[in-house]
ROFIZA-316747 format. One record per residue (C-alpha): residue in one letter; residue number from 1; x, y, z. Coordinates in steps of 0.1 Angstrom, whole numbers. Each point is the difference from the previous one (the first is absolute). Example, Ala and Ser with C-alpha at 12.3 -4.5 7.8 and 13.67 -1.06 7.14 Angstrom:
% residues 2
   code   pos       X       Y       Z
      A     1     123     -45      78
      S     2      14      34      -7
***
This chain:
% residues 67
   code   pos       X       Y       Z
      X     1     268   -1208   -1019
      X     2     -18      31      -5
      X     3      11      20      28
      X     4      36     -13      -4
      X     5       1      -7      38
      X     6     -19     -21      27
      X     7     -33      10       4
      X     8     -27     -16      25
      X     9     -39       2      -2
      X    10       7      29      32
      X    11      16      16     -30
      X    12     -32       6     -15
      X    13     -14      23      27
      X    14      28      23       0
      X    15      -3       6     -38
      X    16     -40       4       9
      X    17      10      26      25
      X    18      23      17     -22
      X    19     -20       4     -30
      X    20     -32       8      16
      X    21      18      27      19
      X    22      14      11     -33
      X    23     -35       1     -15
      X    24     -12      23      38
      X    25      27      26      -7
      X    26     -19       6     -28
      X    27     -34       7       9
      X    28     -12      32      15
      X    29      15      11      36
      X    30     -35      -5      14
      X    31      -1     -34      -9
      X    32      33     -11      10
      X    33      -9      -5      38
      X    34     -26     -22      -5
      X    35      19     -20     -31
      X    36      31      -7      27
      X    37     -21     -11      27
      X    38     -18     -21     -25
      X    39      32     -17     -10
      X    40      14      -5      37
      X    41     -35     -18       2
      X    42       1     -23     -31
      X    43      35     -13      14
      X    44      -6      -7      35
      X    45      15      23      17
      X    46     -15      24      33
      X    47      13      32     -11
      X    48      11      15     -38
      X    49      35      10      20
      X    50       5     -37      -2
      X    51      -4      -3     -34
      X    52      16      29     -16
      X    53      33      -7      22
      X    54      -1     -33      -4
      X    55     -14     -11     -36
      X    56       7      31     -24
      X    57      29       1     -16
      X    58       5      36      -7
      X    59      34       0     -24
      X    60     -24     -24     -23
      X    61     -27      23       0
      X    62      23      26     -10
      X    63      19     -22     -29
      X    64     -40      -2      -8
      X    65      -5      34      -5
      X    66      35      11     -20
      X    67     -17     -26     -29
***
Protein backbone atom coordinates (compact mmCIF):
# COMPACT_ATOMS: atom_id res chain seq x y z
CA UNK A 1 0.00 0.00 0.00
CA UNK A 2 2.87 2.22 0.68
CA UNK A 3 4.75 1.85 -2.33
CA UNK A 4 1.59 1.81 -4.56
CA UNK A 5 2.94 -1.20 -6.39
CA UNK A 6 4.09 -4.92 -5.66
CA UNK A 7 6.99 -5.08 -3.68
CA UNK A 8 8.77 -8.41 -2.47
CA UNK A 9 11.21 -8.73 0.67
CA UNK A 10 14.12 -8.75 -2.60
CA UNK A 11 12.73 -5.28 -2.73
CA UNK A 12 14.25 -4.40 0.33
CA UNK A 13 17.95 -4.92 -0.76
CA UNK A 14 17.68 -2.78 -3.71
CA UNK A 15 16.33 0.13 -1.67
CA UNK A 16 19.50 -0.87 0.88
CA UNK A 17 21.70 -0.60 -2.16
CA UNK A 18 20.36 2.56 -3.29
CA UNK A 19 20.31 4.49 -0.26
CA UNK A 20 23.49 3.43 1.05
CA UNK A 21 25.05 4.35 -2.28
CA UNK A 22 23.29 7.66 -1.88
CA UNK A 23 24.76 8.15 1.58
CA UNK A 24 28.75 6.93 -0.23
CA UNK A 25 28.39 9.76 -2.89
CA UNK A 26 28.56 11.78 -0.09
CA UNK A 27 31.51 11.00 1.88
CA UNK A 28 34.99 12.04 0.81
CA UNK A 29 36.54 10.62 -2.61
CA UNK A 30 39.02 8.72 -0.48
CA UNK A 31 36.51 6.85 1.27
CA UNK A 32 34.34 6.03 -1.48
CA UNK A 33 36.39 2.91 -2.73
CA UNK A 34 36.32 1.20 0.35
CA UNK A 35 32.45 2.31 1.18
CA UNK A 36 31.44 0.48 -2.48
CA UNK A 37 33.35 -2.60 -1.87
CA UNK A 38 31.94 -2.60 1.55
CA UNK A 39 28.44 -2.57 0.19
CA UNK A 40 29.04 -5.24 -2.70
CA UNK A 41 30.14 -7.28 0.49
CA UNK A 42 27.18 -6.75 2.82
CA UNK A 43 24.85 -8.00 -0.19
CA UNK A 44 26.49 -11.01 -1.35
CA UNK A 45 27.83 -10.27 -4.22
CA UNK A 46 31.90 -11.10 -5.70
CA UNK A 47 32.59 -7.87 -7.18
CA UNK A 48 30.98 -3.96 -6.45
CA UNK A 49 30.42 -4.07 -10.59
CA UNK A 50 27.74 -6.46 -9.66
CA UNK A 51 26.08 -4.38 -7.35
CA UNK A 52 26.16 -0.94 -8.67
CA UNK A 53 24.80 -2.41 -12.21
CA UNK A 54 22.60 -4.43 -10.88
CA UNK A 55 21.04 -3.07 -7.45
CA UNK A 56 21.34 0.95 -7.74
CA UNK A 57 18.86 2.64 -9.11
CA UNK A 58 20.43 5.74 -10.32
CA UNK A 59 17.19 7.98 -11.70
CA UNK A 60 16.08 7.42 -7.75
CA UNK A 61 19.18 8.56 -6.43
CA UNK A 62 18.92 11.53 -8.61
CA UNK A 63 14.99 12.27 -7.74
CA UNK A 64 16.88 12.02 -4.15
CA UNK A 65 19.03 14.65 -4.56
CA UNK A 66 16.63 17.38 -6.65
CA UNK A 67 14.66 17.21 -2.85
Amino acid sequence: KITKRYATFHSLRHSFATYRLEEILKKSHEDRAYSFLELSIQLGHQTPNMTVSKYVHYDFIQLIRKT
